[in-house]
C-alpha positions, 0 to 999 in steps of 0.5 A, a space after each residue: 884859601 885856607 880855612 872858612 872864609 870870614 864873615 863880611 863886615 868893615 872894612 870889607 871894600 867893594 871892588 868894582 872892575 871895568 863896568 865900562 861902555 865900550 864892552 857893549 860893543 857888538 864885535 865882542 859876541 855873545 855875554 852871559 849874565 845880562 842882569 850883572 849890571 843890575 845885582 853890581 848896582 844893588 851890590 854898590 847901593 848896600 856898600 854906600 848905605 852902610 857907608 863901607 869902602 867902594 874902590 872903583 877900577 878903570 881900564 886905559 887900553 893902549 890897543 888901538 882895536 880896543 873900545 876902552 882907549 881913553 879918549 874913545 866914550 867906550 872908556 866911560 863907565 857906566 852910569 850903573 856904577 859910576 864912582 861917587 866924589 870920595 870913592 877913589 878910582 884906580 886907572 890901569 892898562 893891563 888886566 890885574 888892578 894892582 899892576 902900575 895902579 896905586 891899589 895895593 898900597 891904598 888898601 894896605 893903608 885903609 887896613 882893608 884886607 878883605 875884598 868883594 869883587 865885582 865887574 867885567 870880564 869874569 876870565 880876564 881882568 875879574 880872573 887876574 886882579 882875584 888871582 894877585 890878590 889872594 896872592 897879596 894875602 886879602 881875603 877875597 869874595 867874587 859875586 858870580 852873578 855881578 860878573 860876566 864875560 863873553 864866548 870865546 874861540 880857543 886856539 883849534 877854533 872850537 867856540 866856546 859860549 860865555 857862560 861856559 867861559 864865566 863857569 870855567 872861571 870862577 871854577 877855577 877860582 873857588 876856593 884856590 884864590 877866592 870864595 865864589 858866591 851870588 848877590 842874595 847870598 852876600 845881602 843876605 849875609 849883610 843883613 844877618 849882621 843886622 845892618 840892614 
């Protein structure tokens, strides 16, 4: 990124990605932020009541081990977040948003260049849909406490927790492809604007 972030405002759009039933799923291990849903529904509430853009994103998995395949109830998404009539929703099968999805062009047309993300999991499809946009030239905000990822095991066996996972994350992501910012910092950024 390239100088001060700019300050939230229309058309600032929502992005909302894989807040989905299947990444409940217990053989999935241990998640941080267990409140993320929470801040994403407060997050969704001030978007909607400003009457700003909310871009929802599904994940169709085509593994046959995954709980997000279309025609399993883990595709779902959850009712936290689920797209209202006239909020468009964006279907892909790998983990940027902008790839085989319409997304790109949709905020192109909308003349949408700034984007606030939020949604599941903070080092895949959070890490990889931030990465092309900023590549795509949007500006981009990740609300660090309306994401969350799970502990993984890296390639020598070492267990790594899911916080330090989301940590590493977002660190990378901070001022290289996004500002990385929490929940009251973004509401309390809207109501500055006075349009609370």
């Amino acid at each position: 990124m390239n100088g001060a972030p700019r300050a939230l405002g229309n058309p600032t759009a929502l992005l909302i990605i894989d807040v989905q039933q299947g990444l409940d799923a217990p053989h999935l291990g241990a998640r941080n932020n267990p409140t993320a849903e929470q801040r994403m529904r407060t997050l969704l509430a001030a978007w909607r009541e400003r009457a700003w853009p909310v871009l929802h994103v599904q994940h169709m998995s085509t593994r046959p081990e995954s709980t997000l395949r279309p025609e399993l109830p883990g595709n779902a998404i959850k009712p936290e977040v689920e797209p209202r009539p006239g909020e468009p929703l964006f279907q892909k099968t790998v983990n940027s948003a902008f790839i085989g999805t319409s997304l790109e062009a949709h905020l192109r047309g909308a003349g949408i260049d700034h984007l606030v993300v939020i949604g599941l999991t903070t080092d895949h499809c959070i890490s990889s849909s931030v990465r092309m946009a900023a590549n795509l030239g949007f500006e981009v905000t990740v609300v660090e406490d309306a994401t969350a990822t799970f502990e993984r095991v890296g390639p020598d066996g070492t267990r790594h927790s899911a916080q330090a996972m989301h940590d590493a994350a977002l660190a990378s992501l901070h001022d290289e492809f996004a500002r990385v910012t929490s929940t009251r910092a973004v509401l309390d950024e809207l109501r500055a604007r006075g349009s609370a």
